[in-house]
Backbone bond lengths (Angstrom), bond angles and torsions (degrees), N, CA, C in turn:
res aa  C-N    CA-C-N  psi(-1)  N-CA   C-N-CA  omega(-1)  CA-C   N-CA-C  phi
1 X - - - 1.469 - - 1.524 111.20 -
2 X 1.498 109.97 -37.01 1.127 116.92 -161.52 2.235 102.00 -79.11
3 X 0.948 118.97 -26.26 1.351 131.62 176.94 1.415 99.14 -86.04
4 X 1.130 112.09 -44.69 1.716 92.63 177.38 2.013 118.54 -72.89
5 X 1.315 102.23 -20.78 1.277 96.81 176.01 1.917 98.37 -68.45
6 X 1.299 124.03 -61.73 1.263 113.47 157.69 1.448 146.66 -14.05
7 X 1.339 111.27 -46.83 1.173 105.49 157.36 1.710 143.65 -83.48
8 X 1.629 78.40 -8.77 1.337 96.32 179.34 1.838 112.96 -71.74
9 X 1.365 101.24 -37.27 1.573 131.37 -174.79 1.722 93.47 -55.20
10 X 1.471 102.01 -69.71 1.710 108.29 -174.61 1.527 96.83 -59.32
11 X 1.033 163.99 -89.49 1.332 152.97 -138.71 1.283 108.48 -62.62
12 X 1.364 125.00 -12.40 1.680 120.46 -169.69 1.684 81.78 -95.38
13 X 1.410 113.35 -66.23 1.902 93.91 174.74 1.272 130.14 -36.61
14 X 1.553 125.33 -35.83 1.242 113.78 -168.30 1.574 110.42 -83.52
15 X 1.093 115.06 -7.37 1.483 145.69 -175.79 1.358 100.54 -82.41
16 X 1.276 119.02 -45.25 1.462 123.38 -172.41 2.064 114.90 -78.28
17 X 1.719 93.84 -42.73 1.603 111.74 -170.49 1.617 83.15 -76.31
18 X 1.331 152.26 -60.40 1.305 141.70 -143.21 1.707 115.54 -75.32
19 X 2.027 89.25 -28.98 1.375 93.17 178.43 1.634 122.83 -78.31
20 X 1.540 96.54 -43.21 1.947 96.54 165.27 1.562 115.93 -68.97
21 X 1.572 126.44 -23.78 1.637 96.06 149.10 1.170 138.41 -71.30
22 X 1.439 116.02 -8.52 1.834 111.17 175.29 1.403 109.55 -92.15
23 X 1.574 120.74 -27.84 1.637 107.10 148.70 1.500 119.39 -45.63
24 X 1.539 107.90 -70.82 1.439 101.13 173.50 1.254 130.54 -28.28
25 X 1.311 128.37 -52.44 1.390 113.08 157.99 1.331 144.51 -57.22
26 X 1.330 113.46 -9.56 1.365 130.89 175.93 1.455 95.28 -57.67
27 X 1.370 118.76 -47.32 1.786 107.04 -162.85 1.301 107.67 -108.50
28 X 1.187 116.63 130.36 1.467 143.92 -171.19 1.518 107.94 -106.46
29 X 1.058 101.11 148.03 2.057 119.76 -172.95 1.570 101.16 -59.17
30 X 1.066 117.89 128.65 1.612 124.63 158.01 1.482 113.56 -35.79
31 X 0.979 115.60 102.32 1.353 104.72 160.13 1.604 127.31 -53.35
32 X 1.035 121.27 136.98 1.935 129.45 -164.76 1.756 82.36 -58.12
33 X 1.113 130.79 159.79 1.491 140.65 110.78 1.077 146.13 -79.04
34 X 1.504 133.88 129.43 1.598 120.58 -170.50 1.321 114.51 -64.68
35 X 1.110 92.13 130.39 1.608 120.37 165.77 1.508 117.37 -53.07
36 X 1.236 114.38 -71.76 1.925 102.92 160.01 1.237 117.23 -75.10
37 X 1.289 131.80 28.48 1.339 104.25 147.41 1.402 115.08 -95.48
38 X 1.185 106.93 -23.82 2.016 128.06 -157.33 1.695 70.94 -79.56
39 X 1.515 142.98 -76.16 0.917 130.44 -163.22 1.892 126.58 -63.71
40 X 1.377 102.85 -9.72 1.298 96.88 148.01 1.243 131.26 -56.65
41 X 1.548 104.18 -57.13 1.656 112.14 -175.40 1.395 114.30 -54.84
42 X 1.227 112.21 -29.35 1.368 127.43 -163.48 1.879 98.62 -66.22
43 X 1.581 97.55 -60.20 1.634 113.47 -168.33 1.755 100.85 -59.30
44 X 1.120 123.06 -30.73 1.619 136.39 -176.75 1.535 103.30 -68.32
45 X 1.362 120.42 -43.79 1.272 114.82 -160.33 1.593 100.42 -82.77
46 X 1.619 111.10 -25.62 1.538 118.77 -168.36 1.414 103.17 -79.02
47 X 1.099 134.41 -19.84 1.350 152.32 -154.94 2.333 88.42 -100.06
48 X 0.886 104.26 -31.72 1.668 92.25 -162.98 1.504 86.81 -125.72
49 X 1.860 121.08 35.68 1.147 115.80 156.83 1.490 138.09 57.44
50 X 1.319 99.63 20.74 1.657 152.69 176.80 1.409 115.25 -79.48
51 X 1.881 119.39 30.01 1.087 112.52 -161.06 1.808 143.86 -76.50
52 X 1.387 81.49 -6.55 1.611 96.82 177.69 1.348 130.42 -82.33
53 X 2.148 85.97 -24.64 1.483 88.93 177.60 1.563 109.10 -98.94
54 X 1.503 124.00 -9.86 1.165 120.40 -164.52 2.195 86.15 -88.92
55 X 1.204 127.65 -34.79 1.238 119.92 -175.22 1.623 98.73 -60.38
56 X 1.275 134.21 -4.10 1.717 129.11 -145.69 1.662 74.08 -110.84
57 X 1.258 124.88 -55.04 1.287 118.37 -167.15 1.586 122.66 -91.94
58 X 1.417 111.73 6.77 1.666 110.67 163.73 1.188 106.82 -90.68
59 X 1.683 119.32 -25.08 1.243 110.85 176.47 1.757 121.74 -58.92
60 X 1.602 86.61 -56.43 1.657 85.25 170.47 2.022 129.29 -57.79
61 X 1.437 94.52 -27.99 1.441 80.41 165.03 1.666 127.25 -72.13
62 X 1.060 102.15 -19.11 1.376 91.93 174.88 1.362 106.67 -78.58
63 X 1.504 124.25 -50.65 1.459 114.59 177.69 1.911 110.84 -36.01
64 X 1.585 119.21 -40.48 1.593 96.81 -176.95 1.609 103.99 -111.43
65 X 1.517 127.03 40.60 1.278 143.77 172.02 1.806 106.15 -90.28
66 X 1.466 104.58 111.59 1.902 95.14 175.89 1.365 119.74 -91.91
67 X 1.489 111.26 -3.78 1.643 124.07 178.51 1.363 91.34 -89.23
68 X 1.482 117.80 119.72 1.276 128.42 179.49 2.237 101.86 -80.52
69 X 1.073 102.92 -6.17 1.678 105.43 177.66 1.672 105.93 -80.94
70 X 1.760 107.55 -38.01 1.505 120.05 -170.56 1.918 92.69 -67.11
71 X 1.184 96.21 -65.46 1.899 127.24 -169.85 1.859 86.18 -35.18
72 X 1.576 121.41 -71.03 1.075 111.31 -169.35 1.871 126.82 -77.99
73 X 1.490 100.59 -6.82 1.389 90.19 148.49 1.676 149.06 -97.86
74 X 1.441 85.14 1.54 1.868 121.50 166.37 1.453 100.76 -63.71
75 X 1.099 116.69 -46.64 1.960 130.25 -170.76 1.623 117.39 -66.61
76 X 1.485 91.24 -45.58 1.164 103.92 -155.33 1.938 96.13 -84.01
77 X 1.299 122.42 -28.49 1.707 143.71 175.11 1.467 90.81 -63.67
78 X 1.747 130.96 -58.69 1.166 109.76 169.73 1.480 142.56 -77.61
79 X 1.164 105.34 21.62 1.244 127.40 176.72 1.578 103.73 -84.31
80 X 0.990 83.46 -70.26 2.070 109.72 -179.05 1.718 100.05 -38.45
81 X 1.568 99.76 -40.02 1.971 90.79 -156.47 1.659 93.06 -78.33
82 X 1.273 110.36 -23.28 1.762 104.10 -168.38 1.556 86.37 -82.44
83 X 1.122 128.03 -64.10 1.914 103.27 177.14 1.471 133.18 -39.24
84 X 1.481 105.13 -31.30 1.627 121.30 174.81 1.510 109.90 -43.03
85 X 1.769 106.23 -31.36 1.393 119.89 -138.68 1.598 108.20 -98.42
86 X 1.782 98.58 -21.22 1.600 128.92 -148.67 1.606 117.39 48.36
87 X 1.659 102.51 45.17 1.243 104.59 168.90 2.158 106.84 -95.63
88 X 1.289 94.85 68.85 1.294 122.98 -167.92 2.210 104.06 -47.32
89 X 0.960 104.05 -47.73 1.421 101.01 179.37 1.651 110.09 -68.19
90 X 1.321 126.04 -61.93 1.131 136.00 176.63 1.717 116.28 -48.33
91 X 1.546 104.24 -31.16 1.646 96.95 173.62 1.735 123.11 -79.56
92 X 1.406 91.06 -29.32 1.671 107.25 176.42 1.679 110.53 -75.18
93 X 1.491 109.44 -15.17 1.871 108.25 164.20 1.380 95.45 -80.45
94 X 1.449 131.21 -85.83 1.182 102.01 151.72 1.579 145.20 90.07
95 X 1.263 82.50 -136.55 1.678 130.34 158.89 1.629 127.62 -45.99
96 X 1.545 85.97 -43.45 1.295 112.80 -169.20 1.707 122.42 -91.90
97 X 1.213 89.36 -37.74 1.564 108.23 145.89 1.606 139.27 -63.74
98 X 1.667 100.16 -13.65 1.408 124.34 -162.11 1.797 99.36 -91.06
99 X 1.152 94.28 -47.98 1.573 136.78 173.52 1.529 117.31 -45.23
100 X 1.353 96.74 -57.46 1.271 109.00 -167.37 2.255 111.81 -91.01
101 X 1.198 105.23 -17.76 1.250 115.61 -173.20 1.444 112.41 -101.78
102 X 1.738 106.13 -35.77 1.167 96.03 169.92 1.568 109.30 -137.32
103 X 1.369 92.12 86.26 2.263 110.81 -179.01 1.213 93.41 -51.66
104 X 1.843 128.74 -48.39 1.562 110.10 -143.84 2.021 103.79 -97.49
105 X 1.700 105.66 10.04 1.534 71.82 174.52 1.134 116.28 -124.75
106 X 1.803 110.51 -176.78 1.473 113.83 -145.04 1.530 119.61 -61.40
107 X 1.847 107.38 -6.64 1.640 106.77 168.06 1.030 132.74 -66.59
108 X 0.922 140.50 -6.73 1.540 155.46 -111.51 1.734 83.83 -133.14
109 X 0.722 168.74 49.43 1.155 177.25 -151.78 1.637 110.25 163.26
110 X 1.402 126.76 -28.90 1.052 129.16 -166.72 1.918 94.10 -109.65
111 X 1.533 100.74 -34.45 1.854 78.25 165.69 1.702 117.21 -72.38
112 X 1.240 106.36 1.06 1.561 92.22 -160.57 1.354 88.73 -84.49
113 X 1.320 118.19 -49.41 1.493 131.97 175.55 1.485 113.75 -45.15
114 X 1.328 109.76 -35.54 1.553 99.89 -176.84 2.066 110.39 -82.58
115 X 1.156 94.95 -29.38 1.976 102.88 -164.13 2.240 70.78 -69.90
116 X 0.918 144.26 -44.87 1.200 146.53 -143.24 1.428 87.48 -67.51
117 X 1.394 116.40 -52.13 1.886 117.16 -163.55 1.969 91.70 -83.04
118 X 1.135 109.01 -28.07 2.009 83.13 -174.42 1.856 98.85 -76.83
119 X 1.444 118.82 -13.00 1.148 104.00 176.45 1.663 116.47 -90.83
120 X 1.412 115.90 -20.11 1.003 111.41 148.47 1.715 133.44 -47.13
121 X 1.599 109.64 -67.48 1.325 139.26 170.01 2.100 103.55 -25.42
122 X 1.629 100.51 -62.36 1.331 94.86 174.58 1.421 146.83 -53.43
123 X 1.926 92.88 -1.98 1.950 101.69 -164.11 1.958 90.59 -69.94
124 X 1.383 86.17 163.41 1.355 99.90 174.30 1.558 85.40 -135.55
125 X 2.118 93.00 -177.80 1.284 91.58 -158.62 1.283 107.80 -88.92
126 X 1.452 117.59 -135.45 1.872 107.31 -152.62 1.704 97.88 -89.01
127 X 1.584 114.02 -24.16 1.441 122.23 -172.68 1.796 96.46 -43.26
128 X 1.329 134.09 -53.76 1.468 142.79 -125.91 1.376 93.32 -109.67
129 X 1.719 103.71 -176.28 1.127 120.68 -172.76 1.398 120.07 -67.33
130 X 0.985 134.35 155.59 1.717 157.55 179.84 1.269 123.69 -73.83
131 X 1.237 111.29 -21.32 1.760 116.63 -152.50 1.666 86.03 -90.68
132 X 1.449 129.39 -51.08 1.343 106.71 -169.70 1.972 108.33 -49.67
133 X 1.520 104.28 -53.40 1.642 89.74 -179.15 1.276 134.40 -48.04
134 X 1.565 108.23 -34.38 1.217 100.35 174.05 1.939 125.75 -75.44
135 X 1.335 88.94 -19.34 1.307 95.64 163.68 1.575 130.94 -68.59
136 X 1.448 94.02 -22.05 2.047 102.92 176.71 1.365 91.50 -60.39
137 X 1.942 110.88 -60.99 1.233 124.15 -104.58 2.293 70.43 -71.10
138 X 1.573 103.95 -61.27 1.108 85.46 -175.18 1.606 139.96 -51.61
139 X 1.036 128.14 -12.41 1.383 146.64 178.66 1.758 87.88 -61.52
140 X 1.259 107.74 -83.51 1.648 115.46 -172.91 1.276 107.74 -41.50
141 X 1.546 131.80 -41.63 1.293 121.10 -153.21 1.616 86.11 -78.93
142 X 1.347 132.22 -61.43 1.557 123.57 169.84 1.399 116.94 -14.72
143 X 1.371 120.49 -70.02 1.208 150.87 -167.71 1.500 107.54 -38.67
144 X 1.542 121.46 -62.10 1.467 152.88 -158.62 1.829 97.96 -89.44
145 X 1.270 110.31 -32.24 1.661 118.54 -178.30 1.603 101.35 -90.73
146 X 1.162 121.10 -40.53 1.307 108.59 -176.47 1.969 122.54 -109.23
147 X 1.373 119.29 -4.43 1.417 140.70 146.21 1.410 119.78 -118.95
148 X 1.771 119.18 62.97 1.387 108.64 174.77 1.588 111.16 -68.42
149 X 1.446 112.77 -27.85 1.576 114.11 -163.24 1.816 101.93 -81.61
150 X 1.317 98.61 -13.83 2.020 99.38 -177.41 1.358 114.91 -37.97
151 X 1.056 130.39 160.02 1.147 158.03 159.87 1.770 113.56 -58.57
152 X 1.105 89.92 -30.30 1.655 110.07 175.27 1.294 121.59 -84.73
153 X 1.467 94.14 -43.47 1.673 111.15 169.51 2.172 128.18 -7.57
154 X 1.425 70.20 -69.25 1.657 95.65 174.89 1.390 129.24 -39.36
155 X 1.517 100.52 -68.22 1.501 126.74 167.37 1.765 108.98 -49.35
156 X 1.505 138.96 -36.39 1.221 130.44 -147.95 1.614 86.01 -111.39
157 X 1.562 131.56 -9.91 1.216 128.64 -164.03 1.986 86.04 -87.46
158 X 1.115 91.42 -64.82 1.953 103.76 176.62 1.783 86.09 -13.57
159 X 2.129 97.74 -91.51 1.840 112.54 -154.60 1.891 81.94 -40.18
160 X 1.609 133.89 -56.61 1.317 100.92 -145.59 1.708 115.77 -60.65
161 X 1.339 129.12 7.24 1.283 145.31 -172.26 1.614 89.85 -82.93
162 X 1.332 110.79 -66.51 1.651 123.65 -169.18 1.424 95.53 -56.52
163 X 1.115 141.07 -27.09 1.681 137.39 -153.84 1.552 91.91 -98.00
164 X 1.110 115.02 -41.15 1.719 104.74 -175.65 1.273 87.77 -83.50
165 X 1.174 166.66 -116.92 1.355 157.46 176.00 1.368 107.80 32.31
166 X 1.424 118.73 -53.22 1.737 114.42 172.64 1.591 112.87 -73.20
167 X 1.244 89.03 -26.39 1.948 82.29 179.09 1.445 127.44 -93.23
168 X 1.401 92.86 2.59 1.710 102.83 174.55 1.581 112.78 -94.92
169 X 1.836 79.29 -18.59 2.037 93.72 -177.03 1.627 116.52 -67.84
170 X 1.626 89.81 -34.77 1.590 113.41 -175.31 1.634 108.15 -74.67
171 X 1.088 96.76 -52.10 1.840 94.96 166.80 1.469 123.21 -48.23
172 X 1.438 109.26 -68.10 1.597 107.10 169.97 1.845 127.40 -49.42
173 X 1.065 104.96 -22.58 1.530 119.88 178.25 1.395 95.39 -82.90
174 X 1.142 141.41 -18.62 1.307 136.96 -173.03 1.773 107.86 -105.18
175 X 1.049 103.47 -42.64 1.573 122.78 158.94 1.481 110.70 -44.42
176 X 1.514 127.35 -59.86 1.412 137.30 -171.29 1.177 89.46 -40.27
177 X 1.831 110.12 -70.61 1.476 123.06 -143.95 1.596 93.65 -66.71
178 X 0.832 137.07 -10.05 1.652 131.27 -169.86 1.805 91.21 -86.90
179 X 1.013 109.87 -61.05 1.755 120.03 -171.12 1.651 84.04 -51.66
180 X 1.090 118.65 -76.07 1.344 118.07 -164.62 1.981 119.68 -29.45
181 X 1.028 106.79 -37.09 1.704 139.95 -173.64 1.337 92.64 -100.53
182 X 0.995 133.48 11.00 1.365 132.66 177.74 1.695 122.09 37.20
183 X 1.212 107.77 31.54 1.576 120.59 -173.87 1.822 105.43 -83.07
184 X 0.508 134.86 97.43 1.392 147.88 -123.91 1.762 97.24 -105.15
185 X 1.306 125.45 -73.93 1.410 154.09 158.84 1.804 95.67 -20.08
186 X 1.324 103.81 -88.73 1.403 120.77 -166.77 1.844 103.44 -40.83
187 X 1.529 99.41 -69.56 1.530 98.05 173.22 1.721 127.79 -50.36
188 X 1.525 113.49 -24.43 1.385 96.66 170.07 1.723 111.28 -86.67
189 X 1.283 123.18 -10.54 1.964 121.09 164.18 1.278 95.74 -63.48
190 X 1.339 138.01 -21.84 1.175 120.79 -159.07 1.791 109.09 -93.27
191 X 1.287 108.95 -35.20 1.300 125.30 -161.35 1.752 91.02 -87.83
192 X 1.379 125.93 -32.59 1.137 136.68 -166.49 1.414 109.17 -63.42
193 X 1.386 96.59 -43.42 2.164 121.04 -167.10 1.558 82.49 -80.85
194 X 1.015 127.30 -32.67 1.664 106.96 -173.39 1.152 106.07 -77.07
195 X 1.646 143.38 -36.37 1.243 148.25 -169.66 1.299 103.18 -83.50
196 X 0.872 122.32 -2.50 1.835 127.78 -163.31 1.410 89.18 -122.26
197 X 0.941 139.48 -72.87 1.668 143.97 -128.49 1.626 87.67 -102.25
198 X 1.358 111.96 -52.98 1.976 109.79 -153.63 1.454 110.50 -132.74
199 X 1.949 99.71 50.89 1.320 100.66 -167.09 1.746 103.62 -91.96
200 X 1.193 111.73 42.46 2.001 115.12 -175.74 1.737 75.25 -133.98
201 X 0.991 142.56 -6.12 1.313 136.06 152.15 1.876 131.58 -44.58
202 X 1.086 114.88 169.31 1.722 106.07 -175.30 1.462 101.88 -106.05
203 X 1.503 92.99 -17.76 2.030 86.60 179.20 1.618 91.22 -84.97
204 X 1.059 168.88 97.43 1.045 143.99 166.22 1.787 85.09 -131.69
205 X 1.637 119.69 -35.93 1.604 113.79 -169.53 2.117 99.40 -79.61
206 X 0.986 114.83 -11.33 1.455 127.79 -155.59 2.016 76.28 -76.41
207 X 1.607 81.18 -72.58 1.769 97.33 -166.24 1.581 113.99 -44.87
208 X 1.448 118.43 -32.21 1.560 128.23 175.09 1.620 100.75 -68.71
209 X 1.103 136.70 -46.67 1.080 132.56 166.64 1.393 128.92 -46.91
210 X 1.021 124.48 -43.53 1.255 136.51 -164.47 1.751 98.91 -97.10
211 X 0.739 119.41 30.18 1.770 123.49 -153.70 2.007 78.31 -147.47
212 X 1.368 110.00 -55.68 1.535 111.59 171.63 1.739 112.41 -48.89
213 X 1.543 120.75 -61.94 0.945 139.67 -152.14 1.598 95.96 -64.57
214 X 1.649 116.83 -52.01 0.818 123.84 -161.79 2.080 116.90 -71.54
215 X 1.451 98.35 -39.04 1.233 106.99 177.13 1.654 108.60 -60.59
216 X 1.615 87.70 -52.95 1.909 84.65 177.80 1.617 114.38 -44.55
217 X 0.797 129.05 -64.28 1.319 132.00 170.45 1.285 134.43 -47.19
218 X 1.138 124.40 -22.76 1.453 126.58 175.29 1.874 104.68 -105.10
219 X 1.756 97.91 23.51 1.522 114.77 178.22 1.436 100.94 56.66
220 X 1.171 154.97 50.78 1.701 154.94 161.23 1.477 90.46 -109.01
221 X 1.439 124.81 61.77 1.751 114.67 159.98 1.397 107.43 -55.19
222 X 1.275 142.55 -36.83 1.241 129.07 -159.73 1.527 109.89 -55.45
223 X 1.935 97.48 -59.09 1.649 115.14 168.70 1.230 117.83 -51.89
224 X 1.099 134.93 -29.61 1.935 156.23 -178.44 1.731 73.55 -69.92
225 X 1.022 143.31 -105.00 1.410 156.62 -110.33 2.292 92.46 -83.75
226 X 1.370 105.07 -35.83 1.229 101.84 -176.72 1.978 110.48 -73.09
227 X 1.392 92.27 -15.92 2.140 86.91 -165.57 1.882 80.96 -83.70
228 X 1.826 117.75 -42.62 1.062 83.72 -156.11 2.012 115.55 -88.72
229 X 1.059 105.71 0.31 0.880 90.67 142.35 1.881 162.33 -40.47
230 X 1.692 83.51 -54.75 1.494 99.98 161.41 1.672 109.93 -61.11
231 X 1.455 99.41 -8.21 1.779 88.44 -161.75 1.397 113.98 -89.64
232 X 1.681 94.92 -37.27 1.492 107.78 156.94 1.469 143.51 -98.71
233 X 1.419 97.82 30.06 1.524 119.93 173.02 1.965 80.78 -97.31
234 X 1.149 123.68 -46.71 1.952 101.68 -173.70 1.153 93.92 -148.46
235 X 1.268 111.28 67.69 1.517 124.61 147.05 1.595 110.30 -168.21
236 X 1.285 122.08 46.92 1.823 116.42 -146.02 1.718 88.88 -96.40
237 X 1.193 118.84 6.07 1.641 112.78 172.52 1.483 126.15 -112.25
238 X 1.628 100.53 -22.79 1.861 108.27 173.40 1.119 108.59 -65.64
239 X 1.184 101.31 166.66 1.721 125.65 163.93 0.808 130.77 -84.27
240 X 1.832 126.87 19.35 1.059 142.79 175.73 1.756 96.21 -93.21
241 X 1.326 108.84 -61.08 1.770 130.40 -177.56 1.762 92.24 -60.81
242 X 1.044 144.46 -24.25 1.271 131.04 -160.40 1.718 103.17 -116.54
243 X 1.090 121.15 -2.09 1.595 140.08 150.33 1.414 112.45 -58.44
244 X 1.437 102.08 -63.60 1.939 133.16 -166.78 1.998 73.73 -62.88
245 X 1.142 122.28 -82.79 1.001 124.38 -143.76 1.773 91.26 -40.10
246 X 0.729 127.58 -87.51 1.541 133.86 -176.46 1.613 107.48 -9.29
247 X 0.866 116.55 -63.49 1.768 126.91 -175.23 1.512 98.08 -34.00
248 X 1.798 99.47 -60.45 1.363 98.02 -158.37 1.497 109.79 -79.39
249 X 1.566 124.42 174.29 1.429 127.02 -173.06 2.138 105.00 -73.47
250 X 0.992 74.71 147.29 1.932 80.99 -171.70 1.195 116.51 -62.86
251 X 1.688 129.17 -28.86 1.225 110.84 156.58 1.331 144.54 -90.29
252 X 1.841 83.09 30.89 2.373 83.78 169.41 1.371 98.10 -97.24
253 X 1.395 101.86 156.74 1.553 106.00 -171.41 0.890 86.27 -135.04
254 X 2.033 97.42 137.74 1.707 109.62 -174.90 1.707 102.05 -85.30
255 X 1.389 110.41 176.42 1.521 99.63 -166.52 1.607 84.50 -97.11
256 X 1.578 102.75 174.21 1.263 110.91 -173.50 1.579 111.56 -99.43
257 X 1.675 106.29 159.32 1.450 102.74 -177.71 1.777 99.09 -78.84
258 X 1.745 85.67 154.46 1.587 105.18 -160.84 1.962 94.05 -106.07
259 X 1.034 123.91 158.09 1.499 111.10 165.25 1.570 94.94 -109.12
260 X 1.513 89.83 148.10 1.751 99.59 -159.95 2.039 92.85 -170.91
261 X 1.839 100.25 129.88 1.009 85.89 -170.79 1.909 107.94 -122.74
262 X 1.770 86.72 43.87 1.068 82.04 147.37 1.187 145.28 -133.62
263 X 1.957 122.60 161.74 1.420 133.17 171.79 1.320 143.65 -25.40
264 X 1.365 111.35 -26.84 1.046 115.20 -178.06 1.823 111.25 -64.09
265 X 1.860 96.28 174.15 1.315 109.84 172.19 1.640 110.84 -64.34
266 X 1.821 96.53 145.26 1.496 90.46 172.91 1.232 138.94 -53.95
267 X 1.672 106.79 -24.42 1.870 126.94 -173.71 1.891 76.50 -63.23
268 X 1.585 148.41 -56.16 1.141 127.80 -132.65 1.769 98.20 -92.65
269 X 1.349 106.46 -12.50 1.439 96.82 -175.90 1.543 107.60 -92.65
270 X 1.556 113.69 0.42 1.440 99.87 -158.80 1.607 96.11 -104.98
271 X 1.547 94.86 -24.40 1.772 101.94 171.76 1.617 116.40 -55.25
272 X 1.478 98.19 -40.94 1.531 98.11 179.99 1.824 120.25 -85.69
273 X 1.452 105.38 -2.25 1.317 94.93 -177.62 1.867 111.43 -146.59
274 X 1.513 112.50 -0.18 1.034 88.66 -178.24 1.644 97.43 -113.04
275 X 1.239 130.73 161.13 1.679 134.77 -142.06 2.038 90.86 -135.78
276 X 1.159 126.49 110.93 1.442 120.79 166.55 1.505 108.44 -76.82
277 X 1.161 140.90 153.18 1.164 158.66 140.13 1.502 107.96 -54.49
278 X 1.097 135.41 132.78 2.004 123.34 146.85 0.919 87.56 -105.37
């Protein structure tokens, strides 16, 4: 009994080993696919603005690409088509992946530059949230510190002009609503950080004004008479300075703009040259 259970045992194995090798043979090795051809299709579809599907197929060429120079410019093309698309999250994975696999080649400067414009691309205006700007602002400041001589350089110095411009926008919009609520304190830090921090800005005569409006009113003419001053020491022709002017009594006279060629902030030129009366 005991040998026949035995043999029974061995014939059910050999039954078992013969049958998973004739499956096993059923499946055969993938054949490779070409790499330039998949990246033809790919470059064809990007070309007739086909970007979702041409990003679907640079990816795969690089997956069967063995020149890691071909592979990482397959990556870096599908990078581009998902930005083409403003599929903004998916290009910055990405990117980042682009980045990280291939540090030593010559794109790698051009992804940094590109994740730099979708984080730009995402600001909204001053109503909304913050986090995308601060997210440019740092992207660029990297960007400008570690490729000042780029080719790219140029272009991200311009937006970083426009980016402080949004954050001076965002300040004063936050400032309004304080004046508005009559919070008095809060809204002049606010108007203050703009004259201080983002005074190569366009709000900068808005914010001097409102720094007028506000002093006048909380009876501080002296301080009323010192912002607008500054306002019409370099701004003595807008309609920001010719507002201020009104508030104050008609015979203070703002001082006049000086020509002066220097850089500094306006708070440092006005300390050294413009004189208040009490």
């Amino acid at each position: 009994m005991l040998m026949y259970l035995r043999l029974i045992s061995i014939l059910g194995l050999t039954l078992l080993l013969f049958s998973c090798s004739k499956d096993k043979a059923l499946y055969e090795p993938t054949k490779k696919l070409d790499p330039y051809i998949i990246y033809s299709e790919a470059y064809e579809a990007f070309e007739k603005n086909n970007f979702m599907f041409a990003s679907k197929k640079f990816s795969e060429a690089e997956i069967n690409f063995n020149d890691p120079i071909l592979a990482a410019k397959s990556s870096i093309m599908s990078s581009f088509s998902l930005y083409s698309i403003n599929f903004y999250e998916e290009a910055l994975e990405s990117l980042n992946r682009f980045i990280k696999t291939y540090p030593a080649d010559k794109n790698v400067i051009y992804a940094h530059y590109l994740s730099s414009l979708i984080y730009f691309e995402q600001i909204e205006g001053e109503k909304y949230d913050l986090k995308p700007l601060l997210e440019a602002e740092k992207k660029f400041d990297f960007f400008l510190k570690t490729y000042p001589g780029s080719e790219y350089a140029i272009d991200l110095k311009f937006k970083k002009d426009l980016l402080m411009n949004q954050f001076a926008a965002k300040e004063l919009y936050t400032a309004n609503y304080y004046i508005k609520v009559q919070k008095w304190i809060p809204a002049i830090n606010r108007l203050k950080l703009i004259i201080e921090k983002y005074d190569k800005t366009i709000f900068v005569e808005e914010a001097l004004h409102r720094l007028v409006e506000i002093h006048y009113h909380l009876g501080l003419e002296n301080d009323a008479k010192k912002y607008a001053s500054i306002l019409g020491y370099n701004y003595n022709s807008s309609e920001w300075y010719k507002q201020s002017y009104k508030i104050l009594n008609r015979d203070y006279k703002i001082s006049k703009k000086l020509k002066s060629n220097d850089e500094k902030s306006i708070l440092d030129k006005i300390l050294r040259i413009v004189k208040i009366k009490k």
